[in-house]
Kinemage of the C-alpha trace (Angstrom):
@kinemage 1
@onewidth
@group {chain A} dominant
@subgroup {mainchain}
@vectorlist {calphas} color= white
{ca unk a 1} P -12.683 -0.101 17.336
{ca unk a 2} L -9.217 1.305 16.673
{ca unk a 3} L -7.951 0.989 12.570
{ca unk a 4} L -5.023 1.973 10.656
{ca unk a 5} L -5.584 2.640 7.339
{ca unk a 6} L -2.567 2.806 4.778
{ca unk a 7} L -2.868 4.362 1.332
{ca unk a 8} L 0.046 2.794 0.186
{ca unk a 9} L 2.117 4.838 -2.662
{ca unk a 10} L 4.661 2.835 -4.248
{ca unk a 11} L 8.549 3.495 -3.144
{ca unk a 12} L 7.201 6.747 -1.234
{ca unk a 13} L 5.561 3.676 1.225
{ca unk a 14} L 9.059 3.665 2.979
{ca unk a 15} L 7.472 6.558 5.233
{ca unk a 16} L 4.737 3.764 6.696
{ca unk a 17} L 7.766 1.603 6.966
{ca unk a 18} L 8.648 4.219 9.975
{ca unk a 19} L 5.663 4.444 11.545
{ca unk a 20} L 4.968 0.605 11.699
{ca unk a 21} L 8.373 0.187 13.606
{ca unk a 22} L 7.620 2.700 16.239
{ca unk a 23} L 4.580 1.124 16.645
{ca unk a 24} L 6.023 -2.273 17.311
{ca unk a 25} L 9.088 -0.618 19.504
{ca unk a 26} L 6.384 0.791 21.473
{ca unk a 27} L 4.289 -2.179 21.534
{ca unk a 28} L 0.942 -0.635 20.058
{ca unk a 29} L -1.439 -3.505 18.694
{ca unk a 30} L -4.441 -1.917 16.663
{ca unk a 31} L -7.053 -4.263 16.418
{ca unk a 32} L -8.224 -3.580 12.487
{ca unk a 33} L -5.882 -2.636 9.676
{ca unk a 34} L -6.426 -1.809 5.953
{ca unk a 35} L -4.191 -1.593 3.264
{ca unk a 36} L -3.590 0.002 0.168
{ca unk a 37} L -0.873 -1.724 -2.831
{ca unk a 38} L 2.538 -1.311 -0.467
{ca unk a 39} L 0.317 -0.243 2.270
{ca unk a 40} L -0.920 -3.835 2.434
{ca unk a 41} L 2.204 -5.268 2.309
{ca unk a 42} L 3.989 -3.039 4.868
{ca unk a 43} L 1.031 -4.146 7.254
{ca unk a 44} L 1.936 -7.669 6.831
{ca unk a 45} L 5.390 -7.489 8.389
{ca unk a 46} L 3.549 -5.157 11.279
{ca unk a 47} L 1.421 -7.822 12.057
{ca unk a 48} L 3.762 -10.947 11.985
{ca unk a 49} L 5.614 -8.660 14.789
{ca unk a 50} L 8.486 -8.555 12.379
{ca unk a 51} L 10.108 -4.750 13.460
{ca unk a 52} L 12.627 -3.682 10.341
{ca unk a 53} L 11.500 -6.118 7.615
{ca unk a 54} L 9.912 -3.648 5.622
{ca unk a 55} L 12.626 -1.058 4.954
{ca unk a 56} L 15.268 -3.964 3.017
{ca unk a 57} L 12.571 -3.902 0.509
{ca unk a 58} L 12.734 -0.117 -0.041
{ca unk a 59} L 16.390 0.599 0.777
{ca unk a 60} L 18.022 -2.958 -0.346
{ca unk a 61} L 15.980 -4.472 -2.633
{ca unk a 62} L 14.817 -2.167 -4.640
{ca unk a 63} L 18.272 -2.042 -6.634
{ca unk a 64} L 18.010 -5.249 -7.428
{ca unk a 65} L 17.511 -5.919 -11.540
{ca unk a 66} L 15.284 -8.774 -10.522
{ca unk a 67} L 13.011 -6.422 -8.604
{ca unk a 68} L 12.050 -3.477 -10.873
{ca unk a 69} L 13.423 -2.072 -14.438
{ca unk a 70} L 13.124 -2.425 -17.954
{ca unk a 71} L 14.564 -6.755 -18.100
{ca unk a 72} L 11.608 -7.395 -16.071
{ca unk a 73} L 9.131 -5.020 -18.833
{ca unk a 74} L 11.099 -7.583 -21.615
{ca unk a 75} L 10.686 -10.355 -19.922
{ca unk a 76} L 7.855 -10.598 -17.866
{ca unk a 77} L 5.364 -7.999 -19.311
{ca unk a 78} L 5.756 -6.002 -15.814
{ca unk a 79} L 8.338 -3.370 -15.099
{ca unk a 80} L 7.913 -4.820 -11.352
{ca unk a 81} L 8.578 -8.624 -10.748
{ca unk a 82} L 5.663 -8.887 -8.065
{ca unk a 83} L 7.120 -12.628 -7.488
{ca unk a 84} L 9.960 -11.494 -7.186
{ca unk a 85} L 9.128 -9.079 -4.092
{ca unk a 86} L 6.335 -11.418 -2.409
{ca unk a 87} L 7.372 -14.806 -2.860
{ca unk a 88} L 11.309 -15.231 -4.387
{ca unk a 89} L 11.659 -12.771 -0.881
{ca unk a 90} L 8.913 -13.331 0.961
{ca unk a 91} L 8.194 -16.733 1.046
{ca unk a 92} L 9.502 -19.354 4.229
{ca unk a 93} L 12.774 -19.769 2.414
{ca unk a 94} L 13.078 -16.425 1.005
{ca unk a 95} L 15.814 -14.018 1.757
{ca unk a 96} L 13.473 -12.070 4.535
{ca unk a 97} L 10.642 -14.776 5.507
{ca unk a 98} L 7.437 -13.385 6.644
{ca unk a 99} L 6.762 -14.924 9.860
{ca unk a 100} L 2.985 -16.274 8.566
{ca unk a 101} L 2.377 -18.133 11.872
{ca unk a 102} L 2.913 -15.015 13.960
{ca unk a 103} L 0.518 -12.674 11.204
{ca unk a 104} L -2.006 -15.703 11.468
{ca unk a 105} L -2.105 -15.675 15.709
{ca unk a 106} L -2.086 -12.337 15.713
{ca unk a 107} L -5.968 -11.672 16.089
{ca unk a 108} L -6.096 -8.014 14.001
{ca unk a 109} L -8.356 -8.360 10.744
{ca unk a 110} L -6.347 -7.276 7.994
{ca unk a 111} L -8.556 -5.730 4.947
{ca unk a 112} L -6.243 -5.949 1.881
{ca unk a 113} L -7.868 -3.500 -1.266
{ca unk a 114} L -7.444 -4.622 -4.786
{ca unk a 115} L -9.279 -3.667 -7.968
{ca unk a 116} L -11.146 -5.838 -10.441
{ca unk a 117} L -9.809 -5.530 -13.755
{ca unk a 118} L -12.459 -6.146 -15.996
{ca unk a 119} L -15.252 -3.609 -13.667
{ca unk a 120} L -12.323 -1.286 -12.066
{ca unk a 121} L -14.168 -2.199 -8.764
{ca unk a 122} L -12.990 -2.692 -5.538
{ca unk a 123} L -12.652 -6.153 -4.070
{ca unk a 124} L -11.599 -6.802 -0.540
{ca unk a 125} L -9.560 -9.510 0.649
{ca unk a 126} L -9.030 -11.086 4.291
{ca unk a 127} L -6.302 -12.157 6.197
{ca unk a 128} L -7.938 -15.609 5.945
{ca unk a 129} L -7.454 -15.465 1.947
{ca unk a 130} L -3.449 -15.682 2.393
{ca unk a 131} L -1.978 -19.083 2.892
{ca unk a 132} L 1.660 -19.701 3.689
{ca unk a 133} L 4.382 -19.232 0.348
{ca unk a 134} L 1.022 -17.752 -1.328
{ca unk a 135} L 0.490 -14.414 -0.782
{ca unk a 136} L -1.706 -13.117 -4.178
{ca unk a 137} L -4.083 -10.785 -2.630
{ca unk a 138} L -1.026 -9.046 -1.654
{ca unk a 139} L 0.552 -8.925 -5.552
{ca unk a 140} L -2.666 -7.877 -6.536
{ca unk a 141} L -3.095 -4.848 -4.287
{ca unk a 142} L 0.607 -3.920 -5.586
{ca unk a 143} L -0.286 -4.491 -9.226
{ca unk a 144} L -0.280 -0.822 -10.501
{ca unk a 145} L -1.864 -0.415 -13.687
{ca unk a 146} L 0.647 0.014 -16.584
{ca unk a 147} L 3.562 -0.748 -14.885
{ca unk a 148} L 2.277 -4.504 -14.266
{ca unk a 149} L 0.015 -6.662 -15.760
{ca unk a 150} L -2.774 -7.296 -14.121
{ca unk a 151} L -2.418 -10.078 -11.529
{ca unk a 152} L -4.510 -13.626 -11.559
{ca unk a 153} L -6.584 -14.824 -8.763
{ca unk a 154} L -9.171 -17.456 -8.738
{ca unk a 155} L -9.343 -16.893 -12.514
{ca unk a 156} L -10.201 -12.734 -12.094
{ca unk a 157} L -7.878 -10.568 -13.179
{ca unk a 158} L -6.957 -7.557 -10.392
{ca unk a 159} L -5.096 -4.569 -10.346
{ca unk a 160} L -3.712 -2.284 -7.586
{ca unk a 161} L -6.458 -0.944 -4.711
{ca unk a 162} L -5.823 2.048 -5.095
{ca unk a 163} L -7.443 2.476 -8.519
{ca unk a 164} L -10.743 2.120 -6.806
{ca unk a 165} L -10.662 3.183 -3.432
{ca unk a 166} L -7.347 4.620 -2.732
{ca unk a 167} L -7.940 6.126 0.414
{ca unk a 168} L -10.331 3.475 2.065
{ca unk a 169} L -11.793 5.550 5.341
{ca unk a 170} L -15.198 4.459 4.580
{ca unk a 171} L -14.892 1.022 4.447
{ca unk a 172} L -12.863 1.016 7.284
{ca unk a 173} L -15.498 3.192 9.246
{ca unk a 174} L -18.283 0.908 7.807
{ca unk a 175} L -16.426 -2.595 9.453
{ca unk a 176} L -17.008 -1.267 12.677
{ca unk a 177} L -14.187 1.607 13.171
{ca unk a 178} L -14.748 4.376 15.117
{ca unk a 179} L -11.010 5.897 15.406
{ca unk a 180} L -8.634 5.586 12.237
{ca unk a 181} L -5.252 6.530 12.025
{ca unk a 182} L -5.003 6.730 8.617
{ca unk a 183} L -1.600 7.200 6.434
{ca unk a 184} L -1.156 9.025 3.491
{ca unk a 185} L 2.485 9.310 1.964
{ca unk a 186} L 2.160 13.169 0.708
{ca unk a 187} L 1.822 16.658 2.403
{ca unk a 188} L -1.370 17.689 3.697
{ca unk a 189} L -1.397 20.236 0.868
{ca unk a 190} L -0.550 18.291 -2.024
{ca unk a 191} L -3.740 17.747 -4.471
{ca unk a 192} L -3.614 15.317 -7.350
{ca unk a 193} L -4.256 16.867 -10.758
{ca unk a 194} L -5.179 15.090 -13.591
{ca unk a 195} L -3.818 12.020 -15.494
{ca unk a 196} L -0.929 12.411 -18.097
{ca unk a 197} L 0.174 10.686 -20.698
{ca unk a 198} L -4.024 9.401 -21.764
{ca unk a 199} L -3.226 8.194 -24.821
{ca unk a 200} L -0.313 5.726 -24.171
{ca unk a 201} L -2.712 5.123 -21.043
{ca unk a 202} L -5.666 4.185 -23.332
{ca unk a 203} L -3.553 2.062 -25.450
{ca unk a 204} L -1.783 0.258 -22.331
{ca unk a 205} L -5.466 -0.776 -20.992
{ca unk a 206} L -7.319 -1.460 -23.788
{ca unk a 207} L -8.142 -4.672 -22.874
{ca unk a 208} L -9.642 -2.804 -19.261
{ca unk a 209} L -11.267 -0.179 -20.510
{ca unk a 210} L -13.333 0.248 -16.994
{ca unk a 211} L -10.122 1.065 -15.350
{ca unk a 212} L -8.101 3.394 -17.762
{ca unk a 213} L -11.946 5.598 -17.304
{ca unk a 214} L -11.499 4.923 -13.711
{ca unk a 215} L -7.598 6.202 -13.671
{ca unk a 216} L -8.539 9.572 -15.719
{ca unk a 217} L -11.061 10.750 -13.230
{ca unk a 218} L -9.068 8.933 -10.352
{ca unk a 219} L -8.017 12.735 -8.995
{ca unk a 220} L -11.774 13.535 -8.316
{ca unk a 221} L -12.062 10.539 -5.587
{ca unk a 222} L -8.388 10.765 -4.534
{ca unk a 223} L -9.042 14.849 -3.777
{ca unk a 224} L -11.804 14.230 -2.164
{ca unk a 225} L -11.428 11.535 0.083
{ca unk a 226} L -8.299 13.004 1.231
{ca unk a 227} L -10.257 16.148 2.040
{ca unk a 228} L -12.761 14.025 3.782
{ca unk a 229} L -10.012 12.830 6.047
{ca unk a 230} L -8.875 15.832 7.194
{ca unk a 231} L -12.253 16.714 8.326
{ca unk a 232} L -12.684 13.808 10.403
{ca unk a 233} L -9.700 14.662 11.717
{ca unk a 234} L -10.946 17.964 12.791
{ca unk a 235} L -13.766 16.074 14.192
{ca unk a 236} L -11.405 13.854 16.014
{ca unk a 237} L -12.190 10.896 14.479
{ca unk a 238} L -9.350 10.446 12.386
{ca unk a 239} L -5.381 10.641 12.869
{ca unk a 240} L -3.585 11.882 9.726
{ca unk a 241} L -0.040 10.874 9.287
{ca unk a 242} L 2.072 12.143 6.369
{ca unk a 243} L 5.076 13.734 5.470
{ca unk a 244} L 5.462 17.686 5.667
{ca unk a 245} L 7.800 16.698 2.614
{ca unk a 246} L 8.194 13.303 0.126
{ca unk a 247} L 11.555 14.288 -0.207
{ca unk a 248} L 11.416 13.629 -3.548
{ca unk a 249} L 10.222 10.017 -3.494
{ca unk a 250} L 7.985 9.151 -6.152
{ca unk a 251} L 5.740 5.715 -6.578
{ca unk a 252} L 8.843 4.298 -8.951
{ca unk a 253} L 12.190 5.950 -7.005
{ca unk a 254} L 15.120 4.547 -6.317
{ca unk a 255} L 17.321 7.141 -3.761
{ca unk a 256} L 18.396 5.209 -0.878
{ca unk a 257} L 19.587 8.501 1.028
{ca unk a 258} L 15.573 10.149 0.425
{ca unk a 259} L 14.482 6.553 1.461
{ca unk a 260} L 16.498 6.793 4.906
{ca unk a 261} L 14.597 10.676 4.810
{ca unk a 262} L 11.509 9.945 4.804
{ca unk a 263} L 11.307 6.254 6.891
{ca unk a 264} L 12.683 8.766 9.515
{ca unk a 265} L 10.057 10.782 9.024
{ca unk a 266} L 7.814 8.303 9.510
{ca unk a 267} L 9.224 7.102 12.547
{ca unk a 268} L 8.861 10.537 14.233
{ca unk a 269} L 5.858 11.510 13.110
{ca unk a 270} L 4.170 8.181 14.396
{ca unk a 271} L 4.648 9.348 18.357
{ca unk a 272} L 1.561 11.702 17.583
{ca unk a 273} L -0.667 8.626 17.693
{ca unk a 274} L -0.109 7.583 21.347
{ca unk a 275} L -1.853 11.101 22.670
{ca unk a 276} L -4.696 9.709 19.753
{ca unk a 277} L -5.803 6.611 21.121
């Protein structure tokens, strides 16, 4: 089975944004996707069919008060207004509806990653756990530790996926892939270092201890599982997209000419998966 696998990244996601269009404008259906905080999302609008709803939300959006900066911190607790994004937005009478009829026909499984607060483990939601006007799993997966609180569901508290398994090629390969195209928003060189600012960090997540000790050795897994894809990739297992350059997008940016950059980036650097599969 063929699986795309999307790490996500915050405002540096625009880059999947690309590739997902060029995969609709060439009409490529993969079978079993997986995503990572804006990674999930992005694969929402893929599979609903919807070609160009994800890049508003980078290149429109974005700018908007009511989506992220410091009224929402005030106000809400959360520099990011996750309601805002994925239901004020999203939902059937939002400003750019998902089309949830045409993501539930479509028969892909959709693996959303999230974190569990209180254990910093990973949890996995289904396609089958969003319902119409409530998309949670999705907040959840987006919910990036200090910047939001963590987000409710079912009574657990969860934060973003890819606190626990930020680059989720074995899971993927353990549900039954056996090709991944996998997406990664920085250069094949780049190698996380270590976590700054610990003490504000500690003091942010004292109540989830678990995942501020998860977040300071969070470089070792990242590092490593990124290395691991590239070797299955030499193996020819795996298909790594990603930038030759981020073009100076971080998780939090807001640059609507380095947005344009590097969806176009994206866009072009997607044709290399129709020689893959």
């Amino acid at each position: 089975m063929l699986g795309i696998l999307d790490a996500g990244g915050g405002m540096r996601a625009v880059y999947a944004a690309g590739v997902y269009d060029y995969l609709l404008d060439k009409g490529i259906e993969i079978p079993y996707c997986i995503g990572v905080s804006a990674g999930s999302a992005n694969q929402v609008s893929y599979l609903a069919h919807q070609r160009g709803r994800n890049y508003p939300f980078y290149e429109e959006y974005a700018f908007r008060s009511d989506y992220m900066g410091p009224k929402n911190y005030v106000t809400k607790g959360s520099f990011i207004d996750l309601d805002y994004i994925y239901s004020v937005l999203t939902n059937e009478d939002g400003e750019n509806p998902l089309d949830y009829d045409e993501y539930c026909r479509n028969p892909a499984q959709h693996v959303i990653v999230t974190t569990v607060a209180e254990t910093a483990q990973p949890h996995y939601f289904h396609k089958e756990d969003l319902k119409r006007n409530a998309y949670e799993p999705i907040k959840a997966s987006s919910c990036m530790p200090m910047v939001c609180r963590p987000w409710p569901i079912d009574g657990v508290m969860y934060y973003d996926g890819g606190v626990s398994d930020p680059i989720p090629y074995a899971k993927a390969f353990g549900d039954g892939c056996d090709k991944l195209i996998c997406i990664v928003t920085r250069p094949r060189s780049f190698r996380k270092g270590t976590m700054k600012g610990k003490p504000l960090a500690k003091y942010l997540l004292r109540r989830y201890p678990a995942v501020y000790r998860t977040l300071e050795q969070r470089y070792v897994k990242w590092n490593h599982d990124f290395k691991a894809v590239q070797e299955l990739e030499r193996e020819g297992k795996c298909l790594l997209i990603c930038p030759d350059d981020s073009c100076g997008v971080s998780s939090l940016t807001r640059d609507a000419g380095a947005f344009a950059k590097l969806y176009t980036k994206g866009y072009t650097d997607a044709a290399a998966i129709g020689k893959f599969i």
